[in-house]
N, C-alpha and C positions, 0 to 999 in steps of 0.2 A: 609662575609669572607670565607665560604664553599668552593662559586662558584672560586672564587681567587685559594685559596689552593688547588680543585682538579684542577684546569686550571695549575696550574706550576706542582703538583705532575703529571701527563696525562704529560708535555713537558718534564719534567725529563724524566720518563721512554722512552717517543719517541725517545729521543736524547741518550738511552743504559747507564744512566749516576744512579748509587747507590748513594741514600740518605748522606751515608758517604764519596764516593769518590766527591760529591758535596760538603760537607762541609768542608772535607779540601784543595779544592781548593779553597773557599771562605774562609777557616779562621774560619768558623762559627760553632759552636757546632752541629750536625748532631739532635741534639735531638730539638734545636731551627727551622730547617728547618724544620721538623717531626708537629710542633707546629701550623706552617705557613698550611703546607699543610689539616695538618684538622680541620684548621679553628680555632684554638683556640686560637684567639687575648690576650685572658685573663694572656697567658704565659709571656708576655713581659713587662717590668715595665713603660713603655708608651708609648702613640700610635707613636713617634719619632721613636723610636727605633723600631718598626715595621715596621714604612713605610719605614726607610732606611733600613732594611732587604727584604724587598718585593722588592724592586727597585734592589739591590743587584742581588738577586736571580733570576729575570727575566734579566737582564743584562747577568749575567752568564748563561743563558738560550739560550741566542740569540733573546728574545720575543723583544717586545716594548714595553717600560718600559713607555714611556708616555700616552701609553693605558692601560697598568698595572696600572700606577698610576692615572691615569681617575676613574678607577676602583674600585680604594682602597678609593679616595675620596670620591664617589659615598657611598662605605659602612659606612664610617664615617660621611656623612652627615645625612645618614640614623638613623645610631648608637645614637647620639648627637640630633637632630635636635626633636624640638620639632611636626613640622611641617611634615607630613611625602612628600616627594620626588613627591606621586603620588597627592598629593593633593595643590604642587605649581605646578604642570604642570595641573591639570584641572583649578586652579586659571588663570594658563597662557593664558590658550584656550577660560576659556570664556574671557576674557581683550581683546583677538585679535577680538574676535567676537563683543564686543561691539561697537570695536573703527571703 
């Protein structure tokens, strides 16, 4: 969630745009975005409510929210998953190698 929140806080500042004047043109608490940007998932009372703030906020960015939200899944499967990320892709490589 780090790399997420300095990748939108870095497009904010690129595009001239203050934490607060972003939040009330989203509606959204300035202190909620604040939240996103350093990473601390832990602020939001569930991951719902994060991802459609993350979406949000790259939308209001001009980013692409569908690799924003690539992104965001990638850390919640991370997050969640028992299995970690880099250990079903060497699963996957050797499967290819076998077949």
């Amino acid at each position: 969630m780090d790399e997420i929140g300095e990748y939108l806080k870095s497009e904010r500042k690129k595009n001239g745009v203050s934490i607060n004047e972003a939040g009330d043109d989203l509606g959204i608490n300035p202190t909620v975005l604040e939240a996103i940007e350093d990473g601390n998932s832990k602020a939001f009372k569930d991951i719902y409510e994060l991802k459609n703030t993350v979406a949000s906020y790259a939308k209001y960015l001009g980013l692409n929210v569908s690799k924003m939200l690539d992104e965001f899944n990638d850390f919640v499967f991370e997050k969640t998953s028992k299995i970690s990320l880099d250990d079903i892709k060497n699963a996957k490589s050797r499967e290819e190698v076998e077949t």
